[in-house]
NUVEX-901874 format. One record per residue (C-alpha): residue in three letters; x, z, y. Coordinates in steps of 0.1 Angstrom, whole numbers, padded with zeros to 4 digits, always signed. Each point is the difference from the previous one (the first is absolute). Example, Ala and Ser with C-alpha at 12.3 -4.5 7.8 and 13.67 -1.06 7.14 Angstrom:
# residues 2
ALA+0123+0078-0045
SER+0014-0007+0034
# end
This chain:
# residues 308
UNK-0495-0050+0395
UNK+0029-0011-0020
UNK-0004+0017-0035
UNK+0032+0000-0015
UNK+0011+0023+0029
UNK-0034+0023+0006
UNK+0006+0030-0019
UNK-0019+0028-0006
UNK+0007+0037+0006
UNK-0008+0013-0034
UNK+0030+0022-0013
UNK+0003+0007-0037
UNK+0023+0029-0017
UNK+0021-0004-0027
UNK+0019+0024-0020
UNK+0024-0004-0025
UNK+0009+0034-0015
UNK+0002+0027+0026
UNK+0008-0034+0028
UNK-0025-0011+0024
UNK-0009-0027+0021
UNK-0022-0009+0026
UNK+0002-0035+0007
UNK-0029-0029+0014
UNK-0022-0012-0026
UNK-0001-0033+0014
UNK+0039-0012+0003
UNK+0004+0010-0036
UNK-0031-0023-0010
UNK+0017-0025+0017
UNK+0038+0000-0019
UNK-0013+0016-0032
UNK-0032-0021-0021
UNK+0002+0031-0026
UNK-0006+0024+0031
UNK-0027-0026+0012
UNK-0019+0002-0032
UNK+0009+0040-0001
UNK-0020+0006+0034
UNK-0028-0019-0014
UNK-0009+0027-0029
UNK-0031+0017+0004
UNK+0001+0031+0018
UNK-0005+0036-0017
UNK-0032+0008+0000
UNK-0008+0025+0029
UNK+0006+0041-0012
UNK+0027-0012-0025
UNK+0029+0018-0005
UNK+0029-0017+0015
UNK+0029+0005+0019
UNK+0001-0006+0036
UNK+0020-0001+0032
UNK-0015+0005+0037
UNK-0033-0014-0018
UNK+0017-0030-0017
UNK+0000-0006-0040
UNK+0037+0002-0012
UNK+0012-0022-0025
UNK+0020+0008-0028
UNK+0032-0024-0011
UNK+0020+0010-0027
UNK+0032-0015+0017
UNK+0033+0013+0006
UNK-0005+0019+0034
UNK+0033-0019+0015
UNK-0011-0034-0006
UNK-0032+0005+0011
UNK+0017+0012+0035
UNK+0019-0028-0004
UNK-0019-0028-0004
UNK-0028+0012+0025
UNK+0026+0003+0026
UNK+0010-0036-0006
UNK-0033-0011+0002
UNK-0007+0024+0034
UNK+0030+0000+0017
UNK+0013-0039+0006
UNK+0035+0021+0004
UNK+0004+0016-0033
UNK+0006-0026-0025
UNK+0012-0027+0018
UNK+0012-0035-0014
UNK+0036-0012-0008
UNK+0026+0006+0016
UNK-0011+0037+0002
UNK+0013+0014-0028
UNK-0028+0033-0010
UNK+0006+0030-0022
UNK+0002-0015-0038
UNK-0031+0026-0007
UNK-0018-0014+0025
UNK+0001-0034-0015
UNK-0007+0009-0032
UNK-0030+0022+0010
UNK-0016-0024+0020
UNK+0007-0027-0026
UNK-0017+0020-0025
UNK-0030+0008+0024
UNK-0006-0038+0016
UNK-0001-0013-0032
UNK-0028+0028-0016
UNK-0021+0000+0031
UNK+0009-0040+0006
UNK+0014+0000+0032
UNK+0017-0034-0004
UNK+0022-0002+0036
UNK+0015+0031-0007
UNK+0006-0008-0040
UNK+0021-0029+0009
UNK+0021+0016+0028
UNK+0009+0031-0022
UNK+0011-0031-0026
UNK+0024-0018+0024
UNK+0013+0035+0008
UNK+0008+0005-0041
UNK+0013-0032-0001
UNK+0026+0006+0029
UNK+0009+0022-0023
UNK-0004-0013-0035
UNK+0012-0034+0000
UNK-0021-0023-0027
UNK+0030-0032+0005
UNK+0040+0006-0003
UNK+0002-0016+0033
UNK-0019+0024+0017
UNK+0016+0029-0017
UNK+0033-0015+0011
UNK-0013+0004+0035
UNK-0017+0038-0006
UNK+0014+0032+0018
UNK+0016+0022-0031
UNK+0002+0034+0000
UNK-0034+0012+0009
UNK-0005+0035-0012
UNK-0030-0006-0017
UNK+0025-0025-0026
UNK+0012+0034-0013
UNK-0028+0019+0001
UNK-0017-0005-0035
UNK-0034+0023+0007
UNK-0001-0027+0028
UNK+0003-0028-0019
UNK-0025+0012-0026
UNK-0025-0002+0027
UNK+0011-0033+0008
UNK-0007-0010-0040
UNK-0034+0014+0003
UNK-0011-0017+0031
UNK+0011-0031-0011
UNK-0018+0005-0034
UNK-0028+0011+0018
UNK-0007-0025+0027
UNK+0014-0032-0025
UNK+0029-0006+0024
UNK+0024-0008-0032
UNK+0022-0023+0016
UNK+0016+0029+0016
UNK+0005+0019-0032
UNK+0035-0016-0013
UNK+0019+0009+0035
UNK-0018+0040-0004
UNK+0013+0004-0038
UNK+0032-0019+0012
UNK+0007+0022+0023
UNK-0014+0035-0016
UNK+0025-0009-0033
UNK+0031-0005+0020
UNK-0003+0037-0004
UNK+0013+0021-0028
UNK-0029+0007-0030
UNK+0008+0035+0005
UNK-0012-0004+0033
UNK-0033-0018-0005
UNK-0012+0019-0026
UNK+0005+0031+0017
UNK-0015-0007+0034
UNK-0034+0016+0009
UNK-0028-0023-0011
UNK+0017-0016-0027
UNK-0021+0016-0023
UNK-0035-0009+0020
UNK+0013-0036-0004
UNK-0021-0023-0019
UNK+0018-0006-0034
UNK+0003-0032+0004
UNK+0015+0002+0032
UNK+0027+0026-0023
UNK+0004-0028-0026
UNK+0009-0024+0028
UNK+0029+0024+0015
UNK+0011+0008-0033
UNK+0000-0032-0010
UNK+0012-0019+0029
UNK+0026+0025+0007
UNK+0020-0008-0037
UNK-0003-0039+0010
UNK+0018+0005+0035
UNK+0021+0016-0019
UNK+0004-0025-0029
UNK+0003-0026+0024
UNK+0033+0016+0011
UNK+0025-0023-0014
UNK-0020-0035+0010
UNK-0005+0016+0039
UNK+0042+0002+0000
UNK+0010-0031-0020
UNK+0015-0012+0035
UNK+0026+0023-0012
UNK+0010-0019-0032
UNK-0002-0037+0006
UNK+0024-0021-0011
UNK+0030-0004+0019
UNK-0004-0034+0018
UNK+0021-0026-0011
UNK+0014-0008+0034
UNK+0002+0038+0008
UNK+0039+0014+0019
UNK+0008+0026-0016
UNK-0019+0006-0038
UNK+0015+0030-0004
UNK-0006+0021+0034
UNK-0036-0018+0000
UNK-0007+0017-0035
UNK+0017+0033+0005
UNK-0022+0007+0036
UNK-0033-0011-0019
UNK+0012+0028-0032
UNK+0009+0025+0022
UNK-0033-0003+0023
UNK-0020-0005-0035
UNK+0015+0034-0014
UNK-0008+0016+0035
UNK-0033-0009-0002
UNK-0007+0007-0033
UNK+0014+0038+0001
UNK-0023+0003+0036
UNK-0031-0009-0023
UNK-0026+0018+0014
UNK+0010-0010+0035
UNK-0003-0038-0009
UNK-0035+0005-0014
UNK-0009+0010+0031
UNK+0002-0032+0018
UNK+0006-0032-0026
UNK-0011-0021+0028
UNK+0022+0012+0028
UNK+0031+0013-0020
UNK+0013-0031-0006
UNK+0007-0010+0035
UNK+0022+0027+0003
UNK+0019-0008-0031
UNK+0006-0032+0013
UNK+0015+0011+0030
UNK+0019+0019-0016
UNK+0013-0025-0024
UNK+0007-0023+0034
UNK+0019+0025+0017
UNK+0024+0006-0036
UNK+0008-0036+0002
UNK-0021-0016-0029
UNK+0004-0041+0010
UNK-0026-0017+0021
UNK-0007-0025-0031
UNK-0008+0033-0020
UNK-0018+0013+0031
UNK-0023-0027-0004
UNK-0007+0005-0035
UNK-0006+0036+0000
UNK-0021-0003+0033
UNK-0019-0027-0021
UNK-0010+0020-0033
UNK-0011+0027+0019
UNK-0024-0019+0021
UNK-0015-0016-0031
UNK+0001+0039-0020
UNK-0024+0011+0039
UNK-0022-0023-0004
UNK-0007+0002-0039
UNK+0000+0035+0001
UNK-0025-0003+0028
UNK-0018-0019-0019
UNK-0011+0025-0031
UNK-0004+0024+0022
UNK-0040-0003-0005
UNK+0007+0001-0041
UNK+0027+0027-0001
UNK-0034+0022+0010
UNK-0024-0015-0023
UNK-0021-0015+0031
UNK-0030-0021-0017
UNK+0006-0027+0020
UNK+0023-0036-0006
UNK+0025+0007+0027
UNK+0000+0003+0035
UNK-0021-0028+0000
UNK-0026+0018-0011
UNK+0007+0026+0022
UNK+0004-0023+0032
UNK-0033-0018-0007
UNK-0018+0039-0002
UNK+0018+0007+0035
UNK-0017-0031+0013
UNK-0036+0009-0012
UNK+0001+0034+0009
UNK+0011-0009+0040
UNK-0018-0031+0000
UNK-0024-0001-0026
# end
């Protein structure tokens, strides 16, 4: 017989909270080494007062019932929680994250990572090339969750892109959000914190805006007037270009292209703010105090946690 594919029919029952599951011993033993060494426990000694189901022990987790539906249905149902490009349910990932790597359940740890990193980008090139506008990006209880998985599980390098994208929105609007206060406070420290340096980093992010006028450039005056009048614009629309200082200026751009700002100026402008991107991009990891170098740091963690 081949062993890695003869199974027993043992079943075991697990509950979490009022949630139960009936599911083959064996299978688990196979994905999960904490459930190996689980099934391995001595058994309660016969006429001991324990719960049971159609004559089988129940176990007891004290997980979230959710993701322990979730991640036994990715580890049951090949269907369920399926690789990239399939894009699950953002709880889904984050439950079964959570789960594969308490119970060590390594194939399903690393797929529930690329899925976070389709989302949360950890290189400015790859956030360049990430879908915007998911709902979860202004969803704050949501991105909480996301902060304390990624504490959790030690998966910092996706932390910058998660506070990025949870302090494009208003304070008012973090702080107020269900959860906030369950946060870990110095998760809070970070938001608070790296919220005021998105925010202080307001005038280097739009510098494109006030470069010198090229010496070569057609018109000094026009050139000047578009950049003011797009400058002012910006600046009275203040909360709005918080929200995306990576993507804003693109639009600014365009718009100083279409008002006839000259190509040498163009060039300059389009310049700076390439520069401001990837700087900005840079200090991400420090804007929220992450005890790491850089993204360095944070890409050579990526590689030992997938790789080892």
């Amino acid at each position: 017989k081949f062993e890695p594919l003869w199974f027993s029919l043992d079943a075991v029952v697990l509950r979490a909270d009022t949630r139960i599951f009936r599911v083959f011993a064996a299978i688990l033993k196979a994905q999960s080494s904490v459930f190996a060494d689980m099934f391995t426990f001595p058994q309660p000694a016969a006429g001991a007062e324990i719960e049971t189901m159609d004559g089988i022990p129940v176990i007891k987790l004290h997980e979230n019932p959710d993701d322990l539906q979730f991640f036994l249905r990715a580890i049951f149902d090949s269907s369920f929680f399926m690789p990239l490009p399939a894009k699950p349910e953002f709880e889904h990932i984050v439950g079964i994250l959570r789960l594969s790597h308490k119970y060590d359940v390594p194939y399903l740890r690393r797929r529930a990572l690329e899925h976070l990193e389709s989302i949360y980008p950890s290189s400015l090139a790859e956030y360049d090339s990430t879908p915007k506008g998911s709902s979860h990006y202004q969803n704050p209880s949501a991105a909480f969750a996301m902060l304390e998985v990624c504490v959790e599980v030690g998966a910092l390098w996706l932390l910058p892109a998660a506070y990025h994208y949870l302090c494009q929105l208003p304070i008012s609007s973090i702080i107020s959000a269900p959860g906030w206060n369950s946060l870990a406070e110095k998760e809070r420290t970070a938001c608070l914190v790296g919220h005021s340096a998105q925010i202080q980093y307001f005038p280097e992010m739009h510098s494109y805006l006030s470069v010198e006028t090229n010496e070569d450039c057609e018109d000094p005056m026009e050139c000047n007037q578009v950049r003011l009048e797009i400058a002012r614009d910006s600046l009275q629309d203040f909360d709005k270009s918080m929200m995306a200082p990576l993507d804003l200026g693109e639009y600014h751009l365009d718009e100083m292209h279409n008002s006839g700002v000259c190509k040498r100026c163009m060039k300059d402008s389009r310049s700076t703010y390439s520069i401001e991107r990837y700087v900005f991009w840079d200090q991400l990891p420090a804007m929220f105090g992450l005890p790491v170098q850089g993204w360095v740091d944070l890409h050579e963690m990526r590689q030992v946690a997938f790789w080892g």
